[in-house]
C-alpha positions as CSV (number, residue, x, y, z in Angstrom):
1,X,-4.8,-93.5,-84.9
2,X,-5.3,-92.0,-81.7
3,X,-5.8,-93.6,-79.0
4,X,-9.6,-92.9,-77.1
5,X,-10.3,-90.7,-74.4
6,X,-9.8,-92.4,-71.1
7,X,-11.2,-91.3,-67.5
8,X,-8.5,-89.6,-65.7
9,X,-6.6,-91.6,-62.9
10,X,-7.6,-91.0,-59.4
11,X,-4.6,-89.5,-57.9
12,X,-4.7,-87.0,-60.8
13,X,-8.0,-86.4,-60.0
14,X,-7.2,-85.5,-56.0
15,X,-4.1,-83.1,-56.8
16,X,-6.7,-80.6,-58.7
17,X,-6.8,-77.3,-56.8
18,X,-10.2,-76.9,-55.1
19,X,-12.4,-74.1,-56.3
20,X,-12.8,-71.5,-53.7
21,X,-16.4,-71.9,-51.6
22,X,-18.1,-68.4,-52.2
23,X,-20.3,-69.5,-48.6
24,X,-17.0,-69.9,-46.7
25,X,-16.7,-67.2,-43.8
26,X,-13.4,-65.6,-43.2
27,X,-11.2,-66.9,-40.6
28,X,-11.3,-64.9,-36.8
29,X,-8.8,-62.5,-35.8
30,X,-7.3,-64.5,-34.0
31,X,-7.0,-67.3,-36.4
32,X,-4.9,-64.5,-38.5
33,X,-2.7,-63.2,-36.3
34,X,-1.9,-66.5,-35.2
35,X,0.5,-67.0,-37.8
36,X,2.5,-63.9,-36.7
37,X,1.8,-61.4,-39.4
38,X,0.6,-58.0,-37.7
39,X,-3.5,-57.2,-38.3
40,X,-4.1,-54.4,-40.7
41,X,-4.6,-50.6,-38.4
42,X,-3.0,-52.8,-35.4
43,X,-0.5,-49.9,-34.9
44,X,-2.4,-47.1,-35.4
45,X,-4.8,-48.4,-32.8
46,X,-2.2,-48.3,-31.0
47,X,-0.8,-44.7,-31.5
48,X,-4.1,-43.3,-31.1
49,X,-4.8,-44.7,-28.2
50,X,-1.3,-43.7,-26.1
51,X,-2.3,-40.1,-27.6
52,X,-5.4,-39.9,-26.5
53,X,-4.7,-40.9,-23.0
54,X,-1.6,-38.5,-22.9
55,X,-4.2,-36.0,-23.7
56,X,-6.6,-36.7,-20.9
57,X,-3.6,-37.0,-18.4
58,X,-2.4,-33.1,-19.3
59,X,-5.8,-31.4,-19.3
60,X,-6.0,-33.7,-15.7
61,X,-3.1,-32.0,-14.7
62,X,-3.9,-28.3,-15.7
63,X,-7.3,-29.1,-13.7
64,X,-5.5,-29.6,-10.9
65,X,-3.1,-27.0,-11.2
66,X,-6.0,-24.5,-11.8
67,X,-7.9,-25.9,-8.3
68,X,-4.0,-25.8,-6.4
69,X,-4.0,-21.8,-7.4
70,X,-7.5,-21.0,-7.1
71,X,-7.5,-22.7,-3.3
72,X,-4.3,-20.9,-2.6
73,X,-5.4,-17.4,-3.5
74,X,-9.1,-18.2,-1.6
75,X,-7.0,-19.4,1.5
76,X,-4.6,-16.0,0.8
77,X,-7.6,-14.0,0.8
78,X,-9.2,-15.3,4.2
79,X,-5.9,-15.5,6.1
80,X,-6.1,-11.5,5.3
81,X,-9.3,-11.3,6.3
82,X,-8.8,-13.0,8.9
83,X,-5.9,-11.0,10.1
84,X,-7.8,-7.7,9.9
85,X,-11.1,-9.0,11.3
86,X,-9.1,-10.5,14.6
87,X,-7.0,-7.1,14.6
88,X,-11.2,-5.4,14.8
89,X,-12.1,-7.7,17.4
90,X,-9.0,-7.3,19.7
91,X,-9.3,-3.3,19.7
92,X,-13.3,-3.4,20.5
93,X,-13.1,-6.3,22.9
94,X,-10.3,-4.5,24.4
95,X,-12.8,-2.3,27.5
96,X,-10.4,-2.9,30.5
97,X,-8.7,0.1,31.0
98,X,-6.1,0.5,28.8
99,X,-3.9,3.3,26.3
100,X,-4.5,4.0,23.1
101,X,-1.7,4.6,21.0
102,X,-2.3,6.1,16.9
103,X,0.8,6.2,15.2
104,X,1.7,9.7,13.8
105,X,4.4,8.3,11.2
106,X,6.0,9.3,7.6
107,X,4.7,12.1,5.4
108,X,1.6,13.6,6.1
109,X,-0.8,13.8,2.9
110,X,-3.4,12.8,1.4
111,X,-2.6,9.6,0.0
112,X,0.0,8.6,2.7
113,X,-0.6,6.2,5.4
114,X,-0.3,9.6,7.7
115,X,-3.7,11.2,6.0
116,X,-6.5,13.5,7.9
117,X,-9.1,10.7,6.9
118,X,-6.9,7.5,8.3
119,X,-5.8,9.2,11.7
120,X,-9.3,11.0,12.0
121,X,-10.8,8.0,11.9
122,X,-8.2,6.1,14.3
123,X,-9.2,8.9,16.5
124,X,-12.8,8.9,16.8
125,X,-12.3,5.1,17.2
126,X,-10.1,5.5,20.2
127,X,-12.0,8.3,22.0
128,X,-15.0,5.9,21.6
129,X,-13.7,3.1,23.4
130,X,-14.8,3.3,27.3
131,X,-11.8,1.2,28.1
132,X,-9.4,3.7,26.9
133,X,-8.1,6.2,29.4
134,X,-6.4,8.1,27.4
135,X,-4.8,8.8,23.7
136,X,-1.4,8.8,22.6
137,X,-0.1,10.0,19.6
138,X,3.4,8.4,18.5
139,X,5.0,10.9,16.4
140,X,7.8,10.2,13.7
141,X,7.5,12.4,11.3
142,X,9.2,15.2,9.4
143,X,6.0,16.8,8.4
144,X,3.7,17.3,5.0
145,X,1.0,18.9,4.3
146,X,-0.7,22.1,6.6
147,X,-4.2,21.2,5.6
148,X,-4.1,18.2,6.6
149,X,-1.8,18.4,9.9
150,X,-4.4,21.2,10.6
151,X,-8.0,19.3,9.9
152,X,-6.2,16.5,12.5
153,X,-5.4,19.3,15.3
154,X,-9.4,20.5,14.6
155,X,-10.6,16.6,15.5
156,X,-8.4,16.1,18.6
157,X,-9.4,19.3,20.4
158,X,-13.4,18.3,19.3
159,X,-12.8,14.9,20.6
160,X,-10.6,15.9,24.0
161,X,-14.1,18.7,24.7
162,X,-16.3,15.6,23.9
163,X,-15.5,12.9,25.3
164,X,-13.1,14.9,28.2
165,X,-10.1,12.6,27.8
166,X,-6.3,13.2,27.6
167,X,-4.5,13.1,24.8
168,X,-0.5,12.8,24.8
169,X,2.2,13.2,22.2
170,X,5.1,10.7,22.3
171,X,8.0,11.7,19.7
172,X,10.4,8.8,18.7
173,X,12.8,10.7,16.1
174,X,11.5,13.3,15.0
175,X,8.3,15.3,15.4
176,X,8.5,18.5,12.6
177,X,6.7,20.9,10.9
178,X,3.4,19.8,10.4
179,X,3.9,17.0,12.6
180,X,4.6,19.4,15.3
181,X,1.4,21.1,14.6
182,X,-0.6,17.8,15.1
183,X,1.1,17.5,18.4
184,X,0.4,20.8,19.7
185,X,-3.3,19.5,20.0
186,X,-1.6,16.6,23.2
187,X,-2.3,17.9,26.8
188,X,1.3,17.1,27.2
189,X,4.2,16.2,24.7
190,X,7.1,13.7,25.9
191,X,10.1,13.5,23.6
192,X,13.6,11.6,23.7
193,X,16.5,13.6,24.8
194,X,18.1,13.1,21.3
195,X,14.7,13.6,19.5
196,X,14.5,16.4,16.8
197,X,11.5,19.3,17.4
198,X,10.1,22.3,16.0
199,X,10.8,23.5,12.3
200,X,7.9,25.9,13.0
201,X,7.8,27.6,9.7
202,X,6.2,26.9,5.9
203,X,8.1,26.5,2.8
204,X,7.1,26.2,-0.7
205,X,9.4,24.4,-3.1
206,X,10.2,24.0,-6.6
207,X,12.5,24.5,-9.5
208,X,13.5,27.0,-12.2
209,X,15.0,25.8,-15.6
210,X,14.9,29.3,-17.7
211,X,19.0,29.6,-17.5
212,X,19.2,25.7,-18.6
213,X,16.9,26.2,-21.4
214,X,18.7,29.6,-22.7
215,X,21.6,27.8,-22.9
216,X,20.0,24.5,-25.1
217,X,18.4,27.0,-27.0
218,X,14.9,25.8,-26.0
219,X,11.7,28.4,-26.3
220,X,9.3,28.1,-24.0
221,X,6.0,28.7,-25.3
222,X,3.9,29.4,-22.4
223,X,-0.3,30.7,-23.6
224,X,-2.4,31.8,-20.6
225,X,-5.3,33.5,-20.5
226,X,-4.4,35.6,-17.4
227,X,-1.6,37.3,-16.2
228,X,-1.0,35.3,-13.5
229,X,-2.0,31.8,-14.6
230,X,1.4,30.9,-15.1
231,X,2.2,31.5,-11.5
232,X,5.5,29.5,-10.2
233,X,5.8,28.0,-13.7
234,X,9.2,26.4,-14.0
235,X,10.3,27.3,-17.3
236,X,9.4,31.1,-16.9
237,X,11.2,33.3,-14.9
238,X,9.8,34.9,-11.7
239,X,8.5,37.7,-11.6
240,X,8.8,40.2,-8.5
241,X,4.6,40.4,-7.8
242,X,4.8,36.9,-8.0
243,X,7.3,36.4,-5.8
244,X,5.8,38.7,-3.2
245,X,2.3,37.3,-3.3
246,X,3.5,33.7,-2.6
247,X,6.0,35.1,0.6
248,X,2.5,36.8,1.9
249,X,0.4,33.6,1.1
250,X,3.2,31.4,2.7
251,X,3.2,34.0,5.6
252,X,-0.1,33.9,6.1
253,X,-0.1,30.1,6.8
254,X,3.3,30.6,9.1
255,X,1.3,32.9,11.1
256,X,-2.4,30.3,11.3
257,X,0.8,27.4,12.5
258,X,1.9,29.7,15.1
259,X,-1.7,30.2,16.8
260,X,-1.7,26.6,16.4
261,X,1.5,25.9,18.5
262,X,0.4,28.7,20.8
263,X,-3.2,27.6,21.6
264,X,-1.8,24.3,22.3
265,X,1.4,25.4,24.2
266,X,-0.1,28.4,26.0
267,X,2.4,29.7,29.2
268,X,4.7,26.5,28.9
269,X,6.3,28.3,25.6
270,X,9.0,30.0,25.8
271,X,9.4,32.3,23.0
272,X,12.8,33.5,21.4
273,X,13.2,35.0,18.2
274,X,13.8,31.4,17.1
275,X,10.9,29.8,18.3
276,X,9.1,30.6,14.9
277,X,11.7,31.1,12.2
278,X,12.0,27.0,11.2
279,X,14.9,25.8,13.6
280,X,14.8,22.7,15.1
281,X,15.6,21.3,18.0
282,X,16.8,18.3,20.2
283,X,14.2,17.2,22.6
284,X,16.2,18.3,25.5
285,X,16.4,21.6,24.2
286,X,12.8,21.7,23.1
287,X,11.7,20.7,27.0
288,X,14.0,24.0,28.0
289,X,11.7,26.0,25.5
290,X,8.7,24.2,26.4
291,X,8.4,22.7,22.8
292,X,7.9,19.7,25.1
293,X,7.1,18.4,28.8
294,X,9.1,16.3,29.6
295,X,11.7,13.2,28.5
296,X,9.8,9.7,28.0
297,X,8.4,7.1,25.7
298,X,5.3,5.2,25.1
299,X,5.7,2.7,27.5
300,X,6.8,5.3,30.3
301,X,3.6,7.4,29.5
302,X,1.1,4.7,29.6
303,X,2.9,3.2,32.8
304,X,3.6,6.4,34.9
305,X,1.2,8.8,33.7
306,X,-1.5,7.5,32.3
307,X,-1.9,4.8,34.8
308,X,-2.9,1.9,32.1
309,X,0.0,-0.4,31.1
310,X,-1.6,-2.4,28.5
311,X,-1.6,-0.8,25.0
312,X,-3.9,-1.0,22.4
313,X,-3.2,0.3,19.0
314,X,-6.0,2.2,16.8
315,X,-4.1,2.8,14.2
316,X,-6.1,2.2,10.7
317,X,-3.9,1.3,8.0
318,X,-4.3,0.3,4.2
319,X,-4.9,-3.0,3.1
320,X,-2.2,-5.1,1.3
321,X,-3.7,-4.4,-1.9
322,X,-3.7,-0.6,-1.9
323,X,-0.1,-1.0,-0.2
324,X,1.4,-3.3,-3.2
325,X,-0.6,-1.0,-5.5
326,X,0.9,2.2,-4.0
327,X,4.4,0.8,-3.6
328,X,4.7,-1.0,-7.4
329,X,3.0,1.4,-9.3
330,X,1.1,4.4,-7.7
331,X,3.7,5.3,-5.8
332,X,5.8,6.6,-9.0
333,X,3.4,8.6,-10.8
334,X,2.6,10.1,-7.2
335,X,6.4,10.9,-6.6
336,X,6.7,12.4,-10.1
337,X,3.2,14.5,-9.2
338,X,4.7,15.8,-5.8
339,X,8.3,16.7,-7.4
340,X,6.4,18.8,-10.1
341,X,3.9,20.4,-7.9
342,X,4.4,23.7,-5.7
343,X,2.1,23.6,-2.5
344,X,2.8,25.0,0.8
345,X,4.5,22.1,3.0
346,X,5.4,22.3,6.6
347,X,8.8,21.6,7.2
């Protein structure tokens, strides 16, 4: 027989597992973690969060670096301005009596610092001053172009009638060529005893490759629609007519620079069959052939013969930009235009 059913003890009873309470809420965060086990996404929080902030910290730092170069190139900028603008003020505030000085230096051309616009316009500057008793022209040059030399020598014997003032040539090293024909325009020209003058003459320069190219076996394949349109071509040879015409053309300049050197000189020249062939000369000899007046520099003429010690300079010279521009890149596709070109050049 089996025995009956009978109601279970109470301790068996208490160590039933309690069914789970579907109401219960789930215990805090805190409550969790505070057993030690790491949350779930804890670390990736994390993570994010260092990379986000690393993030903000670079682009900060770019920012900064953009303002830093920004406020450097501004403060570039006005220091340049600056420069030039005080340079402005100095020469017009400048009406005590003083000299004014241009600076007649390097090659003479279009593009140089030495060009019939820059000193033109130094000039008209100077002349307009009431303050300035008289112009000097500091000469170191070994020449350049005629046209040029000779649109300069046209403005300072306008100016000297307008505005009756002297004008004065000072030569440091050298004063040649076409910078000789500038200075011809000066009342009076005073050299230094080792200074080299004259080269009174015009040459035209270039180069001839027909022999080279024989020997490489190179044609030259020249089409022109003229006879003469490949005049002075390099890689053709010569002819005779050709070679005539450019001696009368270059003669016919030689003789408008001697007028030049003549009006300007009148009865102090002394001419020799020299004077005009393209020699040059120390300034002592040049004073003997009165190339030149007298021995003396800038400081001697504005002291002793102009009467005005203080100098001013009027020189107008390019900016930094079209200097950089000139000197880094210009400069060598100009140097390779000038080697390849033939034009008259007064040296």
């Amino acid at each position: 027989m089996t025995e009956p059913n009978r109601p279970e003890s109470r301790d068996s009873w208490l160590n039933q597992p309690a069914e789970p309470d579907l109401w219960a809420q789930p215990a805090s965060k805190k409550e969790s973690t505070s057993s030690g086990a790491p949350s779930s996404g804890g670390w990736e929080r994390e993570v994010l969060e260092k990379l986000v902030l690393a993030t903000v910290a670079e682009q900060r730092a770019a920012r900064r670096w953009r303002i830093f170069w920004r406020l450097l190139w501004l403060a570039l900028l006005g220091a340049i301005v600056w420069a030039v603008s005080v340079r402005d003020l100095t020469v017009v505030a400048k009406s005590s009596p003083h000299t004014a000085v241009i600076d007649i230096k390097g090659e003479i051309a279009v593009d140089a610092q030495t060009s019939a616009d820059a000193v033109v316009a130094s000039l008209r500057s100077a002349f307009d001053d009431a303050g300035a008793k008289a112009v000097v022209l500091l000469v170191n040059s070994p020449g350049g172009s005629p046209v040029q030399a000779g649109i300069i020598n046209d403005e300072i014997f306008r100016l000297k009638k307008k505005y009756d003032k002297p004008v004065y040539a000072v030569v440091e090293e050298s004063c040649a060529s076409a910078a000789y024909y500038i200075a011809s325009a000066a009342d009076e020209i005073y050299v230094d005893k080792a200074s080299i003058v004259g080269s009174i003459g015009v040459l035209m320069d270039g180069f001839g490759f027909t022999g080279t190219m024989d020997k490489l076996g190179v044609e030259r394949r020249l089409l022109t629609a003229g006879e003469n349109k490949g005049f002075l071509d390099p890689f053709s040879p010569l002819q005779p007519e050709q070679r005539a015409y450019a001696l009368k053309m270059l003669e016919q300049v030689r003789q408008q620079f001697i007028a030049v050197v003549e009006k300007g000189r009148g009865d102090r020249l002394k001419v020799t069959p020299e004077t005009f062939s393209g020699l040059f000369w120390t300034g002592e000899q040049a004073v003997q052939m009165g190339l030149a007046d007298g021995l003396g520099s800038l400081d001697y003429v504005a002291r002793e013969v102009v009467k005005a010690e203080d100098i001013v300079d009027y020189t107008q010279r390019g900016n930094v930009a079209e200097r950089l521009a000139r000197r880094f890149g210009a400069a060598f596709g100009e140097a390779a235009f000038r080697a390849l070109r033939t034009l008259p050049v007064l040296r």
